[in-house]
Structure formats: structure tokens, C-alpha cells
NULUM-871644 format. One line per 5 residues: number of its first residue (from 1); for each residue x, y, z negated of C-alpha. Coordinates in pm, 1 decimal, padded with zeros to 6 digits. Each point is the difference from the previous one (the first is absolute). Last residue first. Example, Ala and Ser with C-alpha at 12.3 -4.5 7.8 and 13.67 -1.06 7.14 Angstrom:
! residues 2
2> 01367.0,-00106.0,-00714.0  -00137.0,-00344.0,-00066.0
***
This chain:
! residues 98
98> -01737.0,02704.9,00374.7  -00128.6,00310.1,00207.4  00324.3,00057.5,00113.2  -00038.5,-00096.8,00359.8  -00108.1,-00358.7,-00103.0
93> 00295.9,-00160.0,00195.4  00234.6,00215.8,-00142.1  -00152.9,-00023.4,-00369.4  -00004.4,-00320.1,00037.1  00337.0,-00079.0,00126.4
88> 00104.7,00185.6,-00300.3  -00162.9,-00146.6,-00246.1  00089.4,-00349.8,00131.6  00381.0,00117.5,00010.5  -00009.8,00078.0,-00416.1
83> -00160.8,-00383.1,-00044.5  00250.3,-00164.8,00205.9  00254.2,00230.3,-00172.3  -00153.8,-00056.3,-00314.2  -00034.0,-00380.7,00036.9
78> 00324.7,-00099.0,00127.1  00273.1,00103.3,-00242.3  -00120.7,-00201.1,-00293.3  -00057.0,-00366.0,00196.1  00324.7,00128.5,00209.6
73> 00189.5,00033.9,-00311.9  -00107.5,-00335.7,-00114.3  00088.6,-00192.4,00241.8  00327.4,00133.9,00010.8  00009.6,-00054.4,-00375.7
68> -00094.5,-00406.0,00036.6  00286.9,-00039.2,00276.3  00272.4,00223.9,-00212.1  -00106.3,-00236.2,-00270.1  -00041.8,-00345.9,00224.3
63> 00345.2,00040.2,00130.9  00177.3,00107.3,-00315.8  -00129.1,-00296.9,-00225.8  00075.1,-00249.5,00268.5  00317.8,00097.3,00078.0
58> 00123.4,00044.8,-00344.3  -00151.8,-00334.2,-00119.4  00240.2,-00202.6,00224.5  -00038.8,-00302.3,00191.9  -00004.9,00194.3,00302.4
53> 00388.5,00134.5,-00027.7  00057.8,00368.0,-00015.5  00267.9,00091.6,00239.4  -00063.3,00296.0,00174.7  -00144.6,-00129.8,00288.3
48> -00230.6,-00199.8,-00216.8  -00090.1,00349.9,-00163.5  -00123.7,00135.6,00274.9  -00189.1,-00332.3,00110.2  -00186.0,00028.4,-00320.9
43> -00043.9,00381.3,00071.7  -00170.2,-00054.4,00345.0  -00228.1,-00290.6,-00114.0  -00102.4,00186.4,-00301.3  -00047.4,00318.5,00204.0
38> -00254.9,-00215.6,00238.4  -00202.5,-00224.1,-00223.6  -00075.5,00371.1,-00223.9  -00073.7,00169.1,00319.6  -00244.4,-00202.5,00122.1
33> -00135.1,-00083.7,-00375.5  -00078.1,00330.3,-00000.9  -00137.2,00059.2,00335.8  -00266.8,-00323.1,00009.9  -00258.7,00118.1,-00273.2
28> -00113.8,00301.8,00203.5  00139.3,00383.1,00035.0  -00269.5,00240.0,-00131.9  -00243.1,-00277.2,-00122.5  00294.3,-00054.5,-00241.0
23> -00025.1,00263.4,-00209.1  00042.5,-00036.6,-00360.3  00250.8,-00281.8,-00097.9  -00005.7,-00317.3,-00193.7  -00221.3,-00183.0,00278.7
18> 00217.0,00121.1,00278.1  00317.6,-00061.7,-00168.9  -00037.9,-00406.0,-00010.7  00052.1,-00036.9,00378.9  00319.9,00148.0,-00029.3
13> 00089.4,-00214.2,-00303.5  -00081.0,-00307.1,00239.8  00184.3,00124.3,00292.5  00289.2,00052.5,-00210.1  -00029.9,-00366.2,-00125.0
8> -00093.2,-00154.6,00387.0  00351.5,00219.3,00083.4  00191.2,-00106.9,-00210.9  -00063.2,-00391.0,00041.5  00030.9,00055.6,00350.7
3> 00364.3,00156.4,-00058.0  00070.8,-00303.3,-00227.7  -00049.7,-00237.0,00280.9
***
């Protein structure tokens, strides 16, 4: 149950980037909060595995970080290669004249 719980909060910060960040006609609303839901989910059951117990504040603080700053590197990472590869399918498909 606390896995779901991680996940709907990652998702949540994930969906929260968009709006506080530049860029997000270039990859949506729905790909940060993607990833965010999915490295919290993988790094909380990391650390189960290692021993962490669920009722701890380690786990949660250190699944919904490296969550939240996955997120976040892909909302800063995104746009300039999306934008970068536009300009050049445009120029190919223009024939250099764009």
C-alpha cells in the first residue's frame, strides 16, 4: 500500500514540473510525472531489498528525491534536444532553405 502511496506523490511532483519549468510543449505534461511515479517506485523497492523498513522517513525521503530529480533532469534535458532535432529535420526536409 505504501508503494501506491509513492507513486500517486511522485506522480504528483511530476505533474507539478511542467508549470514551474520552460518548455513543456516540447515533451507534454504526462512524461515527468511518468518518470518521477516510476524511479520512485523502483528505488523504494531498492531500498526494501536492502533493508529499509516502510515506516521509515529514510525511504520515503530518498525515493521521492531521486524520483522528483529524475523528473527533473528529463524536464531540463528534453527541450533543447527536441528543439536542436526540429532544426534539423527542417532544414533536411526544407532542403536548406530553412
Amino acid at each position: 500500500m505504501e508503494l501506491l502511496f509513492v507513486v500517486l506523490i511522485a506522480a504528483g511532483v511530476g505533474f507539478i514540473l511542467p508549470y514551474v519549468l520552460k518548455g513543456r510543449e516540447t515533451y507534454g505534461i504526462v512524461l515527468p510525472a511518468a518518470v518521477a511515479a516510476a524511479v520512485s517506485s523502483v528505488v523504494w523497492v531498492g531500498l526494501l531489498w536492502l533493508g529499509f523498513t516502510f515506516d521509515g522517513g529514510w525511504i520515503w525521503l530518498i525515493s521521492l528525491v531521486l524520483g522528483s530529480l529524475a523528473a527533473l533532469a528529463v524536464a531540463l534535458i528534453v527541450p533543447p534536444r527536441r528543439y536542436a532535432s526540429d532544426r534539423t529535420l527542417l532544414t533536411k526536409l526544407s532542403g536548406g532553405r530553412a
